[in-house]
N, C-alpha and C positions, 0 to 999 in steps of 0.2 A: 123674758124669754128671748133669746136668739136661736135667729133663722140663718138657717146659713147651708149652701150647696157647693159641692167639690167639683171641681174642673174637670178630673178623671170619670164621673158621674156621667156627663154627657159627651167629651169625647176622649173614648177611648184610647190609649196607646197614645196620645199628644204630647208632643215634648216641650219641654219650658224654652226660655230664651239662653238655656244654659245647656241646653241636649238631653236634659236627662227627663225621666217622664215627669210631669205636670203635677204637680201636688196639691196647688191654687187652691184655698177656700175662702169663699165670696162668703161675707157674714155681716148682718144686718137686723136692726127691727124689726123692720116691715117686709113685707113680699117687694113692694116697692125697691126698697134699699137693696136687697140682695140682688134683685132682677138688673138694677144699673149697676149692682158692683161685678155680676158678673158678666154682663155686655159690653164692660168695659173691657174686662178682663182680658175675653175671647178676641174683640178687634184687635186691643194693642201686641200682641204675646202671639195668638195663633193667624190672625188676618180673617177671622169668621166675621162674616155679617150675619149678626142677630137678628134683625127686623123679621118678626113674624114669630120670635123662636120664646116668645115669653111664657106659655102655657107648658113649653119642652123644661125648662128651665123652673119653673114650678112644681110640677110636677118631682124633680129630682130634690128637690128643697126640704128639708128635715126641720124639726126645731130641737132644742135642748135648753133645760132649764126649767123651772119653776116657776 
């Protein structure tokens, strides 16, 4: 199964490194994996500090698959 949460999920109206909105999906095995792929995500591309934002970011987190 993959775990995986969308950018747009948690902020809003956010726009990529290219102007247009954000389309980002952090995808992962674990909650682990997705949590750093998408902390990474949010510093490099929006300038967000995540620290403290792990339970925000889980909670947005889906799975798919079998």
């Amino acid at each position: 199964m993959v775990r995986f949460v969308r950018c747009n999920a948690l902020l809003s109206l956010a726009l990529d490194s290219a102007g247009k909105g954000c389309r980002y999906i952090a995808k992962a095995d674990t909650d682990d994996g997705v949590v750093k792929d998408m902390s990474e995500h949010m510093n490099s591309v929006h300038g967000v500090d995540v620290n403290g934002q792990r339970e925000t970011i889980l909670l947005s987190t889906k799975t798919h698959g079998s």
